[in-house]
C-alpha positions as CSV (number, residue, x, y, z in Angstrom):
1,X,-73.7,38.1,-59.0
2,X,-70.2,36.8,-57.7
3,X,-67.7,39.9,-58.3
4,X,-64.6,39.5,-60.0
5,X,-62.6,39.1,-56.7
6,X,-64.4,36.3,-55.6
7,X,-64.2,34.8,-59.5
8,X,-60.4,34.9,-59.7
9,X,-59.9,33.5,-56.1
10,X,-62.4,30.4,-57.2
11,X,-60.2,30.3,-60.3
12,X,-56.9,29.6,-58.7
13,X,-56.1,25.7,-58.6
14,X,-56.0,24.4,-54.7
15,X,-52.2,23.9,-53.8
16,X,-50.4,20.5,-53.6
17,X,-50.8,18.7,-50.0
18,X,-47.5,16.8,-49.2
19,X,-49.2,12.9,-49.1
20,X,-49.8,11.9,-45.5
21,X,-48.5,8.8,-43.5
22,X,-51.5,6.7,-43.3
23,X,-50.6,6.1,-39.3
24,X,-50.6,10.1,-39.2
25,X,-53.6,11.6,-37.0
26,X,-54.2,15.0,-38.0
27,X,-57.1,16.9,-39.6
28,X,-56.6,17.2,-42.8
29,X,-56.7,13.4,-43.7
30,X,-60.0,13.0,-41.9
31,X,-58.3,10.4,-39.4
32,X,-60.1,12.7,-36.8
33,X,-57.3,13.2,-33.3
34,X,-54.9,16.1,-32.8
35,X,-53.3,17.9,-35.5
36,X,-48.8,16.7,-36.7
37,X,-46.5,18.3,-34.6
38,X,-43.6,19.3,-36.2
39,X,-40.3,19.5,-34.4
40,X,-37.2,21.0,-36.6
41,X,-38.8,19.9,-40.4
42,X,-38.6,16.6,-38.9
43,X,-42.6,15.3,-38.9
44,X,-43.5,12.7,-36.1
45,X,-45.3,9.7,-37.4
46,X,-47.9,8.2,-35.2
47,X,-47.6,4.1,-34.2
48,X,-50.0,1.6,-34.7
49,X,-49.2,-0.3,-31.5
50,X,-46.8,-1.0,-28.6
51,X,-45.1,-3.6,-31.1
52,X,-44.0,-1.0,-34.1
53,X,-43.5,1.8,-30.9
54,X,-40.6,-0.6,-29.8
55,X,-39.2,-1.4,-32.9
56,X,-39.1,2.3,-34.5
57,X,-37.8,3.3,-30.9
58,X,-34.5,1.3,-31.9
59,X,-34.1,2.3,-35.3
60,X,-34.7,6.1,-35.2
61,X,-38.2,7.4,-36.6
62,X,-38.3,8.6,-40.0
63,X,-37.6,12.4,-40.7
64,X,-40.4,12.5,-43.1
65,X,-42.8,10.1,-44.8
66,X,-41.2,9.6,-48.2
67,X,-38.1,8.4,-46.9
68,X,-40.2,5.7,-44.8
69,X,-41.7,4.9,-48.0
70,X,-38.2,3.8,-49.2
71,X,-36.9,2.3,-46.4
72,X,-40.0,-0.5,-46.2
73,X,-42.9,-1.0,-45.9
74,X,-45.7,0.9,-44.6
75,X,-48.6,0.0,-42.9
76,X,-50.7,0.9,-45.7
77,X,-48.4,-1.5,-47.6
78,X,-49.1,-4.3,-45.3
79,X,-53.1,-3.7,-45.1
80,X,-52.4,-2.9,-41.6
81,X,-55.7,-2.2,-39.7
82,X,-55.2,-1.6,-36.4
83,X,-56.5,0.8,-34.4
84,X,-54.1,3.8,-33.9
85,X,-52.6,4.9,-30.3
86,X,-54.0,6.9,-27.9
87,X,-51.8,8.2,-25.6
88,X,-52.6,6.6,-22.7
89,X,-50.8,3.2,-25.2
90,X,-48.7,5.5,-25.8
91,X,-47.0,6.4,-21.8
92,X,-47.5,2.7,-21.3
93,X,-45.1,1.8,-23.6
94,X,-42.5,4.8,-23.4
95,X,-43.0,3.3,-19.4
96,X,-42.1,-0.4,-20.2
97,X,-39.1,0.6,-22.9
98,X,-38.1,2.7,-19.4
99,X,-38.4,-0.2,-17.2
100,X,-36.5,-2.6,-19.6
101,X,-33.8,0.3,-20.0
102,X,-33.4,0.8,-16.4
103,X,-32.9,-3.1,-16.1
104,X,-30.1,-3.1,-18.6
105,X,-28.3,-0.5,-16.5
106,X,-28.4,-2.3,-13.6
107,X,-27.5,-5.5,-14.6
108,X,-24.2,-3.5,-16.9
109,X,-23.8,-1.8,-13.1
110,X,-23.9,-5.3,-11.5
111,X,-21.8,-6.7,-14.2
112,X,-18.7,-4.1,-13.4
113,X,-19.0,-4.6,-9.7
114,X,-18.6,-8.2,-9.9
115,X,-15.0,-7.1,-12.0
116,X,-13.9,-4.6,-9.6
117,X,-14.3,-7.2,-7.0
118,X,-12.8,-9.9,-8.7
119,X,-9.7,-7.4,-9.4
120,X,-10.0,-6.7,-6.2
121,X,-9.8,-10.3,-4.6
122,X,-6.7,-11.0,-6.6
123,X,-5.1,-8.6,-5.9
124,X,-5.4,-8.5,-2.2
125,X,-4.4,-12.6,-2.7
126,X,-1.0,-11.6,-4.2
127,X,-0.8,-9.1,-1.1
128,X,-1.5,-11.0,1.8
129,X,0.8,-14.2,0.4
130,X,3.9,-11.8,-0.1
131,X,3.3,-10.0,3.1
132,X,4.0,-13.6,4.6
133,X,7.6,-12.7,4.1
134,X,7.4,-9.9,6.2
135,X,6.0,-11.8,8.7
136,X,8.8,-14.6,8.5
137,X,11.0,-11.6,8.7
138,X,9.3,-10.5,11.9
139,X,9.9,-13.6,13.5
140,X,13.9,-13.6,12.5
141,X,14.5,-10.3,13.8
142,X,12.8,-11.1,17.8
143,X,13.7,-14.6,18.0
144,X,16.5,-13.8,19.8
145,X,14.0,-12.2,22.9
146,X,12.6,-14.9,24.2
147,X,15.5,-17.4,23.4
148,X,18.6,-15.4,24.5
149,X,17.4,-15.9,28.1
150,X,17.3,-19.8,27.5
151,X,20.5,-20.1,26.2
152,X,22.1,-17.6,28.8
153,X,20.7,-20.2,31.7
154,X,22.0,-23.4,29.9
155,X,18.7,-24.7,29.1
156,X,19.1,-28.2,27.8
157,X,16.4,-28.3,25.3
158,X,18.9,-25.8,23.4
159,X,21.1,-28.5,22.6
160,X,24.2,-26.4,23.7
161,X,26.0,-25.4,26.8
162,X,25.6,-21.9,28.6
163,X,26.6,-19.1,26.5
164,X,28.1,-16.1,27.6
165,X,27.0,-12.4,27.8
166,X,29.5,-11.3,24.9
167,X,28.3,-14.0,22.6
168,X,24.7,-13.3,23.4
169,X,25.2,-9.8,22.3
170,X,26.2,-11.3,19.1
171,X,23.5,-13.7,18.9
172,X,21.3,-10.3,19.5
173,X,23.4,-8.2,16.7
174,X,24.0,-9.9,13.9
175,X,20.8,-10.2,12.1
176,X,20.8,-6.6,11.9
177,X,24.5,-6.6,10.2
178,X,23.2,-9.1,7.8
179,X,20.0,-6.9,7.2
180,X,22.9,-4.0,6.3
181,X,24.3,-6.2,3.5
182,X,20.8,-7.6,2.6
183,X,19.4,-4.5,0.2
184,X,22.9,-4.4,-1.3
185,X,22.4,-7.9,-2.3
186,X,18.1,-7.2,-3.7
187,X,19.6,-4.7,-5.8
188,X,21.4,-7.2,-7.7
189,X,19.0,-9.7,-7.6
190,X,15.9,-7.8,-8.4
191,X,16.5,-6.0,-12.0
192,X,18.4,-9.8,-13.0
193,X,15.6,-12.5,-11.7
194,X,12.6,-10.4,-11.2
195,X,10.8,-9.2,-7.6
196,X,9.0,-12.1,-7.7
197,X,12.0,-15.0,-7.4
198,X,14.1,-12.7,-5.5
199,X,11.3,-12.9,-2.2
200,X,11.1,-16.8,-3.4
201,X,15.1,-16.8,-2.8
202,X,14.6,-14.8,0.4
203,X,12.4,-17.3,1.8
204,X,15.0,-20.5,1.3
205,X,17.5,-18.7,2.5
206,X,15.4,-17.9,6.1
207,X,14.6,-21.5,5.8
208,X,17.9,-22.7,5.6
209,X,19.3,-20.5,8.8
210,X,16.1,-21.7,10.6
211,X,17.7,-24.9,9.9
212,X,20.9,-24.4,10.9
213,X,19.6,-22.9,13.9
214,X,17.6,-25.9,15.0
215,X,19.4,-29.1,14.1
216,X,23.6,-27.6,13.6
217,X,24.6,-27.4,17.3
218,X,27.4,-24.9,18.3
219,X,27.9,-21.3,18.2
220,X,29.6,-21.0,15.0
221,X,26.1,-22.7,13.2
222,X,24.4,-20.1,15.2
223,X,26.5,-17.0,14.4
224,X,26.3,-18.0,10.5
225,X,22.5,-18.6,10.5
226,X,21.5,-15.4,12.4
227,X,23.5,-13.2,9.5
228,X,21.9,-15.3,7.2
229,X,18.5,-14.4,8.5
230,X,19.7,-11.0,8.4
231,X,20.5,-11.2,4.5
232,X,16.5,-12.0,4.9
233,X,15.1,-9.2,6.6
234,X,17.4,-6.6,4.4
235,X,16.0,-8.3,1.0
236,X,12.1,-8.3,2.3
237,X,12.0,-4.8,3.7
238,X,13.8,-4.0,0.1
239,X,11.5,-6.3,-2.4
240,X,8.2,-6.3,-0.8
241,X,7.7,-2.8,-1.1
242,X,8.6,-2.5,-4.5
243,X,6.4,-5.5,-5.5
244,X,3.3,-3.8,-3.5
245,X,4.1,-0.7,-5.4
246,X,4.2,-2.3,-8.9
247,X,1.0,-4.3,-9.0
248,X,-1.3,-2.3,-7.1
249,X,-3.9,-0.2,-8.9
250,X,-3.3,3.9,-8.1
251,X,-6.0,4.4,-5.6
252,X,-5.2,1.0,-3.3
253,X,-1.7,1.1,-3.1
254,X,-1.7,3.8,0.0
255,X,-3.8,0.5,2.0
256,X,-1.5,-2.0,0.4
257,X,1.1,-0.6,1.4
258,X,0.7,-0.5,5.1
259,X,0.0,-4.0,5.1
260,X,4.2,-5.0,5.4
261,X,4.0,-2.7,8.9
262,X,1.0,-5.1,9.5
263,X,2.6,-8.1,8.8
264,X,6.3,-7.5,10.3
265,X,4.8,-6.7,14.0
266,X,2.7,-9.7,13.9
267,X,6.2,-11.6,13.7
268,X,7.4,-9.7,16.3
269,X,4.3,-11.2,18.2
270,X,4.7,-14.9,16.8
271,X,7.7,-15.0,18.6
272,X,6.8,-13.3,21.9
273,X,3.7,-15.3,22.3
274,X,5.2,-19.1,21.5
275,X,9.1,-18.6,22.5
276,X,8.4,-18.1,26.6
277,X,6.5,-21.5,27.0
278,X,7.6,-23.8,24.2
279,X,11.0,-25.3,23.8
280,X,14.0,-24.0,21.8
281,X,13.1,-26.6,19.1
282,X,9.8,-26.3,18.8
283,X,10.5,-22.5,18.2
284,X,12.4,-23.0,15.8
285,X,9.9,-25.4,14.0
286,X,7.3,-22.7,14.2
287,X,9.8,-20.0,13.1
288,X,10.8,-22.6,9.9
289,X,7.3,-22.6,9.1
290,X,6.8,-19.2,8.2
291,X,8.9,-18.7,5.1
292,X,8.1,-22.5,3.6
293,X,4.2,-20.9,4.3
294,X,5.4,-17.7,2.4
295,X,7.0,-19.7,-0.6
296,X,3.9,-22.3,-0.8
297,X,1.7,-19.7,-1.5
298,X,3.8,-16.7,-3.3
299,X,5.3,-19.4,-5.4
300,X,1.5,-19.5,-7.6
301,X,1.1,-15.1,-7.9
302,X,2.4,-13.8,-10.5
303,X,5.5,-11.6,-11.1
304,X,5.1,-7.8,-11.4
305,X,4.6,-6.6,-14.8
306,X,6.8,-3.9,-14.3
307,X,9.8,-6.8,-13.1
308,X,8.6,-9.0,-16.7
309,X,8.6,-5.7,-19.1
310,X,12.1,-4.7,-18.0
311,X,13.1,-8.5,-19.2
312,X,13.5,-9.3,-22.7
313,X,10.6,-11.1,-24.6
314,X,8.3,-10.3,-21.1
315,X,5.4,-8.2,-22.9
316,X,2.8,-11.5,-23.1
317,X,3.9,-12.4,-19.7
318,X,3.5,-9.0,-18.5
319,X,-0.3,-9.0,-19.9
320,X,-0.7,-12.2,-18.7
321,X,0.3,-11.0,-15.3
322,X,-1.7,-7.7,-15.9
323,X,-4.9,-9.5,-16.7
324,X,-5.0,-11.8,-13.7
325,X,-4.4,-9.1,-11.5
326,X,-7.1,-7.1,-12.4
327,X,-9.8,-9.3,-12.5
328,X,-9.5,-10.3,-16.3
329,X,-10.7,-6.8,-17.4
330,X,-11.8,-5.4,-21.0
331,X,-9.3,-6.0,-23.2
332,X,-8.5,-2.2,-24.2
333,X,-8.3,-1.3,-21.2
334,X,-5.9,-3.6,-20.3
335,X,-3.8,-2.8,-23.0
336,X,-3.8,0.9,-22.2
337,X,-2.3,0.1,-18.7
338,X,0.1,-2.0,-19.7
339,X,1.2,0.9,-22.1
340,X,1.8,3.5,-19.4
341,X,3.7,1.0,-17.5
342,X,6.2,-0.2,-20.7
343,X,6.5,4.3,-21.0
344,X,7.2,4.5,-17.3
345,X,9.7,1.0,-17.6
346,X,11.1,2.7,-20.5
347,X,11.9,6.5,-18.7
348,X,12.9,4.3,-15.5
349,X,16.0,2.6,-17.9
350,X,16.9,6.3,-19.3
351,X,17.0,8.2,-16.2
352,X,18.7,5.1,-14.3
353,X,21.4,6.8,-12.0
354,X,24.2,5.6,-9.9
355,X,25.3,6.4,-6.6
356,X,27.7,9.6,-7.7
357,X,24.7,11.0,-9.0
358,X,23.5,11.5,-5.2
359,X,26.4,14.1,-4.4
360,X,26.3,16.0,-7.7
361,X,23.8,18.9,-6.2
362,X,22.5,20.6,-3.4
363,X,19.5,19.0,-3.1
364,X,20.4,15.6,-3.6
365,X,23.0,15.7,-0.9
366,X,20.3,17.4,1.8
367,X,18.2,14.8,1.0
368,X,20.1,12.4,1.8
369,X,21.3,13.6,5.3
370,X,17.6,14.4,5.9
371,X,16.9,10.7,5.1
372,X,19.4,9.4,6.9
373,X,19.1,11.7,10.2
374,X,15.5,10.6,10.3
375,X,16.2,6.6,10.1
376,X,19.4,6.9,12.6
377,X,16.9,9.1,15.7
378,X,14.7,6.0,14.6
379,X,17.5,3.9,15.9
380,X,18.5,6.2,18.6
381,X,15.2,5.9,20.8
382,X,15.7,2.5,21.3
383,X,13.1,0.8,19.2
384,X,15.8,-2.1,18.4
385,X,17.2,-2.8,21.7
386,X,13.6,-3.1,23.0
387,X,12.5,-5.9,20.1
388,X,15.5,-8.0,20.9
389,X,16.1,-7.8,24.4
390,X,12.9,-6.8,25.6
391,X,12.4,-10.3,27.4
392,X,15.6,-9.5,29.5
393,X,14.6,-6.0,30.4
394,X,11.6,-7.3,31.8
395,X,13.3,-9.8,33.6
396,X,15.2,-6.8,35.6
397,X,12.4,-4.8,36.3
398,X,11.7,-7.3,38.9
399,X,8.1,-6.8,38.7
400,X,5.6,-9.2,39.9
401,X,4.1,-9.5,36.3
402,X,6.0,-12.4,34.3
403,X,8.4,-10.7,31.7
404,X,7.1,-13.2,29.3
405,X,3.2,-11.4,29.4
406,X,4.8,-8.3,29.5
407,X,6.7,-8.9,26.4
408,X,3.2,-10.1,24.9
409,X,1.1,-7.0,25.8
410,X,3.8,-5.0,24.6
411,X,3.7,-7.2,20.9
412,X,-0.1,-6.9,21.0
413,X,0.0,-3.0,21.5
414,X,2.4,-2.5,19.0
415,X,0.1,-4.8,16.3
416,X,-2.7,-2.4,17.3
417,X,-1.0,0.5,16.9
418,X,0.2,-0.6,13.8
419,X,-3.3,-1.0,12.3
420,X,-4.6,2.1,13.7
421,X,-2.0,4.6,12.1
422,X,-1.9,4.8,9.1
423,X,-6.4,6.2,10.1
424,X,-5.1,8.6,12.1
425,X,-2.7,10.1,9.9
426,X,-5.4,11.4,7.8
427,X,-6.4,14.0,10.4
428,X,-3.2,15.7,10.8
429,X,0.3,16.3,9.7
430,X,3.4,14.4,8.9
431,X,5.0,16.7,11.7
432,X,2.4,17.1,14.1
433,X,2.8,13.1,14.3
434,X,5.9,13.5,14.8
435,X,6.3,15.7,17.5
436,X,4.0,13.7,19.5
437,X,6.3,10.7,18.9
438,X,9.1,12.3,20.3
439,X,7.6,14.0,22.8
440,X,6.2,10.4,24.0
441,X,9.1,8.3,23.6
442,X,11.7,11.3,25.1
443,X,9.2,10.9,28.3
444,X,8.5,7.4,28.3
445,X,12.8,6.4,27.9
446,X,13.4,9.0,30.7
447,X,10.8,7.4,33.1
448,X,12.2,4.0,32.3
449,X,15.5,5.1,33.4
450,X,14.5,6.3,36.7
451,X,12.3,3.5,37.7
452,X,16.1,1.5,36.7
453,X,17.9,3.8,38.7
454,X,16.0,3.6,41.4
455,X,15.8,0.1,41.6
456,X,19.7,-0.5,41.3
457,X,20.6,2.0,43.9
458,X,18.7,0.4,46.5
459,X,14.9,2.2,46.1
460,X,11.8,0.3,47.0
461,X,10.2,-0.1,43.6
462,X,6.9,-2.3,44.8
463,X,4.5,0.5,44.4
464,X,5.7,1.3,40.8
465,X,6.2,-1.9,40.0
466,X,3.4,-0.9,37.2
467,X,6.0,1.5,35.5
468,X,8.2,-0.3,33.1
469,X,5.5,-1.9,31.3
470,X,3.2,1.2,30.9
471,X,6.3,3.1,30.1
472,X,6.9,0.6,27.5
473,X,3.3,0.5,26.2
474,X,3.1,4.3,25.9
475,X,6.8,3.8,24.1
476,X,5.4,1.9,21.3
477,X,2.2,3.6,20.6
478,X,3.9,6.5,20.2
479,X,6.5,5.4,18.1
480,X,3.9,3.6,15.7
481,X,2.7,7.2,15.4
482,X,5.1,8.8,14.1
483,X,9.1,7.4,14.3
484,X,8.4,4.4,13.2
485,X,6.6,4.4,9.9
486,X,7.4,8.3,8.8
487,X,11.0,8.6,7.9
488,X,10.6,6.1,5.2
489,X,7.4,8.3,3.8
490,X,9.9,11.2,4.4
491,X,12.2,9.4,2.2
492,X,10.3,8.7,-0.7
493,X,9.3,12.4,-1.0
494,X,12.1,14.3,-1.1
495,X,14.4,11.8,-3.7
496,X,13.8,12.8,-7.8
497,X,12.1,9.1,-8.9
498,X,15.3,8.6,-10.6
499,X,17.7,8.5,-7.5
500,X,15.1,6.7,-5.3
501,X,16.1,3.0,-5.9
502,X,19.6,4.3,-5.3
503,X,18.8,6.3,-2.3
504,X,16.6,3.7,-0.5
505,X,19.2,1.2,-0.3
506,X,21.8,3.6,1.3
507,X,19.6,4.8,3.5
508,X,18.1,1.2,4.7
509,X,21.6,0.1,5.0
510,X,23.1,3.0,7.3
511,X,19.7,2.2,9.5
512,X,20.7,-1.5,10.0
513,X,24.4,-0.4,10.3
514,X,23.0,2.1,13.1
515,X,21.4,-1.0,14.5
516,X,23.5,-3.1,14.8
517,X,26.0,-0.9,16.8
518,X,23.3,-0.2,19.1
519,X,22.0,-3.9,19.7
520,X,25.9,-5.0,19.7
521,X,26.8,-2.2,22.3
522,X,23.4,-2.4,25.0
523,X,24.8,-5.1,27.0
524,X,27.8,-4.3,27.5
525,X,27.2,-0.7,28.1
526,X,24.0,-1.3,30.6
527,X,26.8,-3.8,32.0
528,X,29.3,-1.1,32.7
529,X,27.5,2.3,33.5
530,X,23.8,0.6,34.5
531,X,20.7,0.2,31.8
532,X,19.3,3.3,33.7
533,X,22.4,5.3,31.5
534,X,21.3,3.5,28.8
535,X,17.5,4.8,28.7
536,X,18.6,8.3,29.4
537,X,21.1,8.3,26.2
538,X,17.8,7.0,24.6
539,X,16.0,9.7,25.7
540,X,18.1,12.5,24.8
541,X,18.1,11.2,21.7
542,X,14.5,11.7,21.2
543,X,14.8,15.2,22.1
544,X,17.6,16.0,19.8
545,X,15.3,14.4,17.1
546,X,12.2,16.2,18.0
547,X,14.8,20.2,17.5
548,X,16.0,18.6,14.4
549,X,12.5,17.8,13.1
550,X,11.1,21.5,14.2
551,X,14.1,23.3,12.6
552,X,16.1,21.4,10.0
553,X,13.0,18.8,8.5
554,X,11.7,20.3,5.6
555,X,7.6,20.7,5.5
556,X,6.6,18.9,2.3
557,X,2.8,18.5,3.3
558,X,1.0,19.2,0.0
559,X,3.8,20.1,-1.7
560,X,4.9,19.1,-5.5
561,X,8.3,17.1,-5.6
562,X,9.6,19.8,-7.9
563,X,8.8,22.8,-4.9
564,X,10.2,20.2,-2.2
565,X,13.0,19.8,-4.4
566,X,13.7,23.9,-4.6
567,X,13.5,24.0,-1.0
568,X,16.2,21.3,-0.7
569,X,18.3,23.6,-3.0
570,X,17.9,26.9,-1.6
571,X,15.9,28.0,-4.5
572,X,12.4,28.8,-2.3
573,X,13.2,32.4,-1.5
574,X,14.1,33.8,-4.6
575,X,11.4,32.2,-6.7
576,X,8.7,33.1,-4.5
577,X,10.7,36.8,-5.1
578,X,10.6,36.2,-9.2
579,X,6.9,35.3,-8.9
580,X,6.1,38.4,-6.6
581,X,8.1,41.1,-9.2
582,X,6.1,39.1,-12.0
């Protein structure tokens, strides 16, 4: 007898099964396999093969059966009967969906290389072919080393008849007067015609002294083509820069912008390596060649976009420009650059400031004597006399070395030293460097002026004969540490953005002033107190600029231009006082 418990339970009607994918393994359905696994609600339908693994794998699995239903097909639908997945089919083909994704990756990975190289090769194109005007430049500012001496004997290649020790002085001097006067004129030329055709300028005009020089006989030709070349020099070291600056990419323009140091030294060597043991013409014919090099190539780069927004109309220019220089890249991001440079274009024209606007504070004012102390003990070790007379002050050493391979190994150790810098500055301080500098030079300039002073007053020098040049080599290294390149990093620093433009021209202009004076005055002073006076003044010099760089040179390592700023003012002590109390 079945009890009344059992008889209401039997009565009860079975409850509803939701209907089951037909591809669905579990128990219930009789399909025989393990149970559905259910994830979130979501059920997980099983696959009839690799083939519908694949496709459902792209589209995103159904959440549940009934909206399968309505989306296709099923396999029921088709009269599918293939055998269902086990799961060895199944790792097999989450392994080759891997695989195929993994390949995808790397060919997208291969596929952005192959655009930041590109970017990369053009870039470096339009760096090299405008650093060929520092280069040319290079050559105009040493010419005069190994050519004064031909012209001083009467050399007949020259084409001119002996000149004297007053006008050689001038020869010497005026390129760096004209280089005074050049960034005066690249201020007015670069915000009317653009970066790009103010270095094209820059290059005819070198051309045309070059040609004045060679083929317009006569002192007066010669006087007028060295300013001209100085006009040169002041527009490169100006305009090259500020190109650099304005097409690099943020994390190359550090290494582009070391190349001009690079570039100008391996002038410097141009000249000291062909002048000695060609003729005055075929000097100069080498020398010419350099900027119509420079223009035959920089004449196909582009101009910066920066130089085409600040023109009227330049925007499609300015992407054109853009695009080449990076490589052709993706099109938004392209367009997002080129937006943060019209904003930073933009701000540049609103903040634009004049040169009263450099003596209106504090600040502004110590920067500027800052700037210009650092570029005038620059001047004061000698570094100018030495790259245009440095063939005639081997010549009075009297060494048994020729002063034309001395000049050479002093150019080659200065292009070395010129590559290696900008490496070692990474390991240690802007001041550190610069202590070792003056240190270095202070030592090297005082030993020169011995080994002179004991030559003129009737010393046997033949056992030190080996002192001027490794005085000289030890010179340059140690100005390429420090002296050389760091007062124009010291400058950029400690300007507002706004005044730098401003600032920079000043300050290059008061160096070439100071150099001039110095490459006008050597001759004549070594001729009346001795060249051992000379080196000594040099070297007191260095000391004085090693005090004022331990006591009065602000420390801006790691520093914000806002806290270098406040130090420049005065503020530093009494807001590191408003932060304590707070």
């Amino acid at each position: 007898m079945i009890s009344s418990g059992l008889r209401g339970v039997l009565k009860k009607p079975p409850k509803q099964q939701p209907p089951q994918h037909r591809l669905n393994l579990s128990g219930a359905s009789g399909g025989g396999g393990p149970p559905r696994r259910k994830l979130s609600g979501y059920t997980r339908p099983q696959f009839a093969g690799p083939m519908e693994l694949e496709t459902l794998m792209e589209e995103g699995a159904s959440p549940d059966p009934g909206r399968r239903g309505a989306d296709g097909p099923t396999a029921a639908d088709d009269g599918d009967t293939r055998a269902p997945l086990n799961n060895g089919d199944k790792r097999r083909a989450a392994h080759q969906h891997d695989q195929r994704q993994r390949k995808d990756d790397d060919a997208a990975a291969m596929k952005t290389n192959t655009e930041s190289t590109r970017s990369s090769i053009n870039l470096y194109l339009a760096a090299f072919t405008v650093n060929m005007g520092a280069l040319a430049a290079g050559c105009a500012m040493t010419w005069s080393s190994p050519t004064l001496v031909k012209l001083q004997k009467g050399d007949p290649s020259t084409g001119m008849e002996k000149i004297t020790l007053e006008e050689a002085s001038w020869v010497g001097s005026l390129v760096t007067l004209g280089a005074a006067i050049g960034p005066v004129l690249a201020g007015v030329l670069l915000d009317r015609i653009g970066r790009k055709n103010t270095i094209l300028i820059s290059m005819i005009m070198l051309a045309v002294s070059w040609i004045l020089i060679g083929f317009v006989p006569g002192i007066p030709a010669l006087y007028c083509a060295r300013v001209l070349a100085g006009l040169t020099v002041g527009v490169i070291f100006t305009a090259v820069p500020m190109y650099i600056a304005e097409i690099s990419e943020l994390h190359l323009r550090s290494s582009l912008g070391t190349l001009m140091q690079f570039f100008l030294v391996a002038g410097f060597l141009v000249e000291y390596a062909v002048g000695p043991y060609t003729t005055y013409l075929t000097l100069v014919i080498v020398s010419l060649a350099m900027p119509i090099l420079c223009f035959g190539m920089f004449v196909w780069m582009p101009d910066s976009p920066h130089s085409l927004l600040a023109r009227s109309g330049g925007e499609e220019k300015a992407l054109k420009s853009l695009r080449w220089l990076r490589g052709n890249p993706e099109e938004t991001v392209l367009l997002k650059e080129l937006e943060d440079i019209k904003k930073s274009v933009n701000e540049a024209k609103d903040q634009k400031s004049g040169v009263s606007d450099l003596f209106n504070n504090r600040g502004n004012i110590n920067a500027l004597m800052i700037s210009c102390a650092m570029v005038a003990w620059q001047q004061l070790c000698g570094i100018i006399v030495l790259l245009i007379y440095s063939q005639m002050i081997f010549i009075q050493t009297g060494v048994e070395l020729s002063s034309s391979m001395s000049t050479i190994i002093v150019g080659s150790v200065m292009l070395g030293a010129s590559a290696l810098t900008p490496c070692l500055a990474k390991f240690t301080t802007m001041k550190t460097l610069l202590y070792i500098s003056g240190i270095g030079m202070a030592i090297t300039d005082g030993t020169l002026g011995l080994f002179f002073y004991l030559k003129n007053t009737g010393s046997d020098v033949s056992s030190i004969g080996w002192m001027p040049l490794s005085s000289l080599v030890v010179f340059i290294i140690t100005y390429c540490l420090g002296f050389g390149p760091l007062p124009w990093a010291i400058m950029g620093e400690i300007f507002p953005p706004n005044l730098k433009s401003v600032a920079s021209s000043m300050t290059t202009s008061f160096c070439w002033i100071l150099g001039f004076v110095l490459s006008k005055t050597f001759i004549n002073v070594c001729d009346v107190i001795g060249i051992h006076f000379a080196f000594w003044i040099f070297a007191v010099c260095c000391i004085f600029a090693l005090l004022f760089t331990a006591f009065v040179l602000p420390d801006t390592e790691g520093k914000s231009l806002q806290e270098i700023q406040d130090m420049l003012q005065g503020r530093t002590k009494s807001r590191n006082t408003e932060m304590t109390k707070a």
